[in-house]
Backbone as CSV, one residue per row, in Angstrom:
resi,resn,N_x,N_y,N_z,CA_x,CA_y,CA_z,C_x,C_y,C_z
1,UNK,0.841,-1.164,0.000,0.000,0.000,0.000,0.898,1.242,0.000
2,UNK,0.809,2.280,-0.564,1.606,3.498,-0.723,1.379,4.424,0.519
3,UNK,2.173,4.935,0.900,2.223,5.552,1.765,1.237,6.757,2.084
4,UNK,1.229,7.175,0.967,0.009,8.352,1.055,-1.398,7.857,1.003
5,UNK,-1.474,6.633,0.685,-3.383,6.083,1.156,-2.924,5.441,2.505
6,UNK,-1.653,4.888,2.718,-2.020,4.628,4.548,-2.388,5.722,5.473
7,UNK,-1.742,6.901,5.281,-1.720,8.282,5.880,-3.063,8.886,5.383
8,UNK,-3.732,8.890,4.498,-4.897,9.171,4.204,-5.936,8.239,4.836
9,UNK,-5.600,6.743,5.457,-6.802,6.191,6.245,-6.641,6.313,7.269
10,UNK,-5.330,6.621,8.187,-5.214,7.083,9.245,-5.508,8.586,9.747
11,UNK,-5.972,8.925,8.561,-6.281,10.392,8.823,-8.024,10.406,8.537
12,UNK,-8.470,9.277,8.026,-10.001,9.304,8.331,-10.439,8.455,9.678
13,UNK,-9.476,7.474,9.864,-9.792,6.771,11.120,-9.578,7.983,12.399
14,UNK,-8.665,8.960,12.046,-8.866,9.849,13.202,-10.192,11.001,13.161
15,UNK,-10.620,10.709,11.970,-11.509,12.067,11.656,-12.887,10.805,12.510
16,UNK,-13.016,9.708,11.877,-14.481,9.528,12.825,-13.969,9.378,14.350
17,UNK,-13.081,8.607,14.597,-12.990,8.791,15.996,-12.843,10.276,16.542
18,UNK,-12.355,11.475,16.441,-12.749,12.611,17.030,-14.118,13.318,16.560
19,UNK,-14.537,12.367,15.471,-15.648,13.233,14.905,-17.143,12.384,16.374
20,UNK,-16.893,11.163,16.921,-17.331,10.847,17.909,-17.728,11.062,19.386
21,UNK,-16.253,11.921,19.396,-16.061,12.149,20.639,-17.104,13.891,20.692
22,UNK,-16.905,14.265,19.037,-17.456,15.488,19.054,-19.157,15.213,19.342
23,UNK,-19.446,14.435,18.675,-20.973,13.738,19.180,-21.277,13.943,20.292
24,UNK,-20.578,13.060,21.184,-21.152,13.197,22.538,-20.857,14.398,23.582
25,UNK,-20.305,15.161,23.075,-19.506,16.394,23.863,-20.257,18.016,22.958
26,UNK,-21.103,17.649,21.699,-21.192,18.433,21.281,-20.306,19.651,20.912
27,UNK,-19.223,19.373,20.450,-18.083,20.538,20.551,-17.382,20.836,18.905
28,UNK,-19.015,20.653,18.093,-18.525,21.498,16.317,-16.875,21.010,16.268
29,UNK,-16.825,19.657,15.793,-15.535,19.398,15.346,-13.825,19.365,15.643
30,UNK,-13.945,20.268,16.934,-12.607,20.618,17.419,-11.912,19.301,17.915
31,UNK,-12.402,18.142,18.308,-12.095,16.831,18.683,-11.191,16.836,17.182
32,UNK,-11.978,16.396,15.696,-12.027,15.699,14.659,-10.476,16.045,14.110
33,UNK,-11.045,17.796,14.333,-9.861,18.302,13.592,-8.006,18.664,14.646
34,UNK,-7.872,18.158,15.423,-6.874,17.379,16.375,-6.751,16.458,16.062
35,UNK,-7.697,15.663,16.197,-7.312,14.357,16.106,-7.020,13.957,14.235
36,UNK,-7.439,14.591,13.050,-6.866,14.587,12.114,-4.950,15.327,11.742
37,UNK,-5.374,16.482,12.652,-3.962,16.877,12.929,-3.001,15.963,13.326
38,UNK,-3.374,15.583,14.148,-2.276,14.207,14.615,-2.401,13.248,13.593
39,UNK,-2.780,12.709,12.951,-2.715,11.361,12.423,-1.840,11.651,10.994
40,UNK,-2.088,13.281,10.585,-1.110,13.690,9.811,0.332,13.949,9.867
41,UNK,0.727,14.613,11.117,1.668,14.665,11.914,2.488,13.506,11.955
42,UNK,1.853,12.518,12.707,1.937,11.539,12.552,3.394,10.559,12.261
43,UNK,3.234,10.017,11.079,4.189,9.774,10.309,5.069,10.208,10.066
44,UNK,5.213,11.576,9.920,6.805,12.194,10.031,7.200,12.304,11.504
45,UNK,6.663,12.024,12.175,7.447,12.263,13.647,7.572,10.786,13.862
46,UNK,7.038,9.814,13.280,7.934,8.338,13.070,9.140,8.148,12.371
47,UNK,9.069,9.046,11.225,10.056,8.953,10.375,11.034,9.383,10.933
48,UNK,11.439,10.978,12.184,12.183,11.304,12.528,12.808,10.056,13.546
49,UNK,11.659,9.607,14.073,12.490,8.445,15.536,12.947,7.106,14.550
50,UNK,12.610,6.499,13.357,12.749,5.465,12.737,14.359,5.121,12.917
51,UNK,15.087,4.406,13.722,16.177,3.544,13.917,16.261,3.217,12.129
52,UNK,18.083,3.276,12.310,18.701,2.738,10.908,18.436,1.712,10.291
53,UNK,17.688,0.657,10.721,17.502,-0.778,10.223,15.993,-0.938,10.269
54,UNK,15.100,0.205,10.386,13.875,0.813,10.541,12.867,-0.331,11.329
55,UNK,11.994,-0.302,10.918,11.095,-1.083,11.731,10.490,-2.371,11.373
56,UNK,10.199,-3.483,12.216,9.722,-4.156,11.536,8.471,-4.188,11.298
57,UNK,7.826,-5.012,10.140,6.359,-4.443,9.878,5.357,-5.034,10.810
58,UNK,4.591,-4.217,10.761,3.151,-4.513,11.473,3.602,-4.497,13.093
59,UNK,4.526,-3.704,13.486,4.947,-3.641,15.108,3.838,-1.929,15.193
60,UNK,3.368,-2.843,16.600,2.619,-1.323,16.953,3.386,-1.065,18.119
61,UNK,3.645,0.473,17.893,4.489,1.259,19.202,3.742,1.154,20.569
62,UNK,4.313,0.177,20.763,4.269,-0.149,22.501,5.122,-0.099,23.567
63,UNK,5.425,0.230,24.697,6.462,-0.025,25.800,7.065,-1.311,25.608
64,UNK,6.413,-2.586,25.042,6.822,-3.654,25.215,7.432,-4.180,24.020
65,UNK,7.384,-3.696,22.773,7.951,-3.819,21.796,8.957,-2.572,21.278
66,UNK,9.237,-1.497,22.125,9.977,-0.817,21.758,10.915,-0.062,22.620
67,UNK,10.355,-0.129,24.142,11.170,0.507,25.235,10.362,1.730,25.832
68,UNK,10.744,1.774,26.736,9.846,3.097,27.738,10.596,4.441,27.031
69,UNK,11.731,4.183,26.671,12.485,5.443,26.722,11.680,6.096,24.511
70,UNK,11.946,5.027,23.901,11.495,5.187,22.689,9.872,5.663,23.107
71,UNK,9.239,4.910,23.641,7.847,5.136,23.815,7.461,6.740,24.030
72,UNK,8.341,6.984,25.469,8.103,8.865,25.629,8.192,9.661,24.575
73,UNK,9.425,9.190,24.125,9.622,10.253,22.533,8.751,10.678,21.529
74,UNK,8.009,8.937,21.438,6.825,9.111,20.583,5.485,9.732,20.855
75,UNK,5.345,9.260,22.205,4.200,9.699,22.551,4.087,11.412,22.939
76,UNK,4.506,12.336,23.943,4.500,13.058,24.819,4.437,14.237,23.754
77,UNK,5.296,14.397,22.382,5.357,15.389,21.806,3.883,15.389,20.940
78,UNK,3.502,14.088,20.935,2.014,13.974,19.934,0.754,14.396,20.668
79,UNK,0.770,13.978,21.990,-0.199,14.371,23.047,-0.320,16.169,23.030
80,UNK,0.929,16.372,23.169,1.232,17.665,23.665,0.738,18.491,22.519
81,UNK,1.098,18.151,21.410,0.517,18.953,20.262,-0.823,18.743,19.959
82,UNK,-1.575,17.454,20.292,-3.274,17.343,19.886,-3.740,18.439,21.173
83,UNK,-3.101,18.191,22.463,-4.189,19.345,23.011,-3.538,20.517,22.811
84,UNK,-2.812,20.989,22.590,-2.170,22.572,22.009,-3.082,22.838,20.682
85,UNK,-3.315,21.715,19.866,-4.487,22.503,18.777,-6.229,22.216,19.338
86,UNK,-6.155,21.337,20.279,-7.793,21.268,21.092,-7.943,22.133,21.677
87,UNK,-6.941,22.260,22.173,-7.136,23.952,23.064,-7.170,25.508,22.763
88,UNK,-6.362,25.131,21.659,-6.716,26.812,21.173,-7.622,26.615,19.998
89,UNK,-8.296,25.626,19.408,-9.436,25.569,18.595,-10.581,25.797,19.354
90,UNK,-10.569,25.440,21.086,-11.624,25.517,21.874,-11.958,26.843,22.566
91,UNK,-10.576,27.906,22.540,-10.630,29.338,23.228,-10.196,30.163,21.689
92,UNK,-10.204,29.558,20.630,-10.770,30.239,19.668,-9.889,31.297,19.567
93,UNK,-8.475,30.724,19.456,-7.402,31.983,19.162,-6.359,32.344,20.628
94,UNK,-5.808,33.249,20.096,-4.618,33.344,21.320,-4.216,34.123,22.342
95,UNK,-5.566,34.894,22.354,-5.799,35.776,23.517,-5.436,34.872,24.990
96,UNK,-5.618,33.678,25.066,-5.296,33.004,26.811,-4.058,31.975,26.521
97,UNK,-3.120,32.940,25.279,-1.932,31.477,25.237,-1.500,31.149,26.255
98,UNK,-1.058,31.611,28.054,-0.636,31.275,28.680,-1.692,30.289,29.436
99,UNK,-2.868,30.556,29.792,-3.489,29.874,30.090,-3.424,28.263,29.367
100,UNK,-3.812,28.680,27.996,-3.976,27.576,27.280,-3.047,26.469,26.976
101,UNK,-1.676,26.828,27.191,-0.509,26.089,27.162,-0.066,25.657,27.999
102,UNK,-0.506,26.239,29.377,-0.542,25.665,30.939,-1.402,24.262,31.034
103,UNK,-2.726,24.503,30.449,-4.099,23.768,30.409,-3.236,22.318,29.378
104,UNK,-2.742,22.558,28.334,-2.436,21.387,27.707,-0.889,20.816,28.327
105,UNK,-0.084,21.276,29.253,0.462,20.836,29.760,0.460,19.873,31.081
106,UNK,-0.373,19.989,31.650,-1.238,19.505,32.745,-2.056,18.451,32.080
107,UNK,-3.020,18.539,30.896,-3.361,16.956,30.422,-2.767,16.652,29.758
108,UNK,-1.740,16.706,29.692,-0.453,16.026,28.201,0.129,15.155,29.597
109,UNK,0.622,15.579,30.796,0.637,15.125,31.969,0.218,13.622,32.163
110,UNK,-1.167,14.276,32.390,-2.206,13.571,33.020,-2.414,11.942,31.964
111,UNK,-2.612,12.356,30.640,-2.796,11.487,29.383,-1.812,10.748,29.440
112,UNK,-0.398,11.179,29.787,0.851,10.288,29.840,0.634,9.059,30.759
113,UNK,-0.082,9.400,31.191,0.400,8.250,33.460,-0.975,7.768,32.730
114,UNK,-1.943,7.781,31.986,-2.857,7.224,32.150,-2.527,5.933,30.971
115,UNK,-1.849,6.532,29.593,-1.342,5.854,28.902,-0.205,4.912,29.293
116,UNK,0.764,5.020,30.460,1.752,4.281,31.083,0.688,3.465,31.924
117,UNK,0.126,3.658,32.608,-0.862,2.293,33.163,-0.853,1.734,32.306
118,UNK,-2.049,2.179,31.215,-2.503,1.321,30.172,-1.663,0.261,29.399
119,UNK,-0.474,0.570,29.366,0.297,-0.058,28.680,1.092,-1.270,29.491
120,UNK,1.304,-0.806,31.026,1.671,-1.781,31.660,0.705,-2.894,32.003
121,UNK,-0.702,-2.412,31.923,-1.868,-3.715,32.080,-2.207,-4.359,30.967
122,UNK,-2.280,-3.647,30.214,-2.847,-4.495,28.991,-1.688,-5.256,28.032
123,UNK,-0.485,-4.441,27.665,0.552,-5.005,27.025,1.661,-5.214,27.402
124,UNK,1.394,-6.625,27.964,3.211,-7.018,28.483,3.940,-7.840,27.630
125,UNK,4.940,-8.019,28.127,5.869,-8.413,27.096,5.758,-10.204,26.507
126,UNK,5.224,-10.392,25.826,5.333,-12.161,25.166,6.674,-12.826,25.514
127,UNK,5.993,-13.841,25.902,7.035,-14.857,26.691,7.316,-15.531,25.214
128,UNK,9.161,-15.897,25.544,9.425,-16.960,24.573,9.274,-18.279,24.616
129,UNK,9.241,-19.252,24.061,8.501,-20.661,24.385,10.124,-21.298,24.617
């Protein structure tokens, strides 16, 4: 598959999933269009972390297939940027940047420790036989 229709379905798989979240929160799209932001993003901020002997296929970035330390890299700057554009799509410009960059620092935080649980309960590492 070419790279630009994988990045183009990962960029609709993010558009209904934030377009969902906009559903139930009623919040005109600002979910959709983050969460399309990221999924565009995306890929080049893989490409920047991609190790010389790159990846193998079909590995999903996990703590357990890639390391805690790789994991932060990937994650923390992607978090940090979906609520930096949720947040100022939601105060509608940059009149409260300090506020607003405080506000996405604190759930970029929060999203981290919740995503490090998650990852330590649900995905541990496969035993070798």
């Amino acid at each position: 598959m070419p790279v630009e229709a994988k990045v183009l379905g990962l960029m609709v798989v993010g558009f209904i999933t934030g377009l969902a979240i906009d559903t139930f929160y009623d919040s005109l799209g600002i979910h959709a269009a983050a969460s399309v932001f990221i999924m565009f993003v995306r890929n080049y901020w893989l490409n920047m972390l991609t190790p010389q002997g790159g990846y193998d296929s079909g590995t999903v970035p996990t703590i357990s297939s890639n390391g805690l330390r790789w994991f932060t890299s990937y994650v923390l700057p992607l978090i940090f940027l979906h609520h930096c554009v949720l947040f100022l799509l939601e105060s509608w410009g940059f009149g409260l940047l300090g506020f607003t960059l405080s506000k996405a620092f604190f759930s970029t935080c929060f999203t981290y420790i919740v995503m490090l649980i998650t990852q330590y309960l649900f995905y541990t590492k496969k035993r070798s036989l």
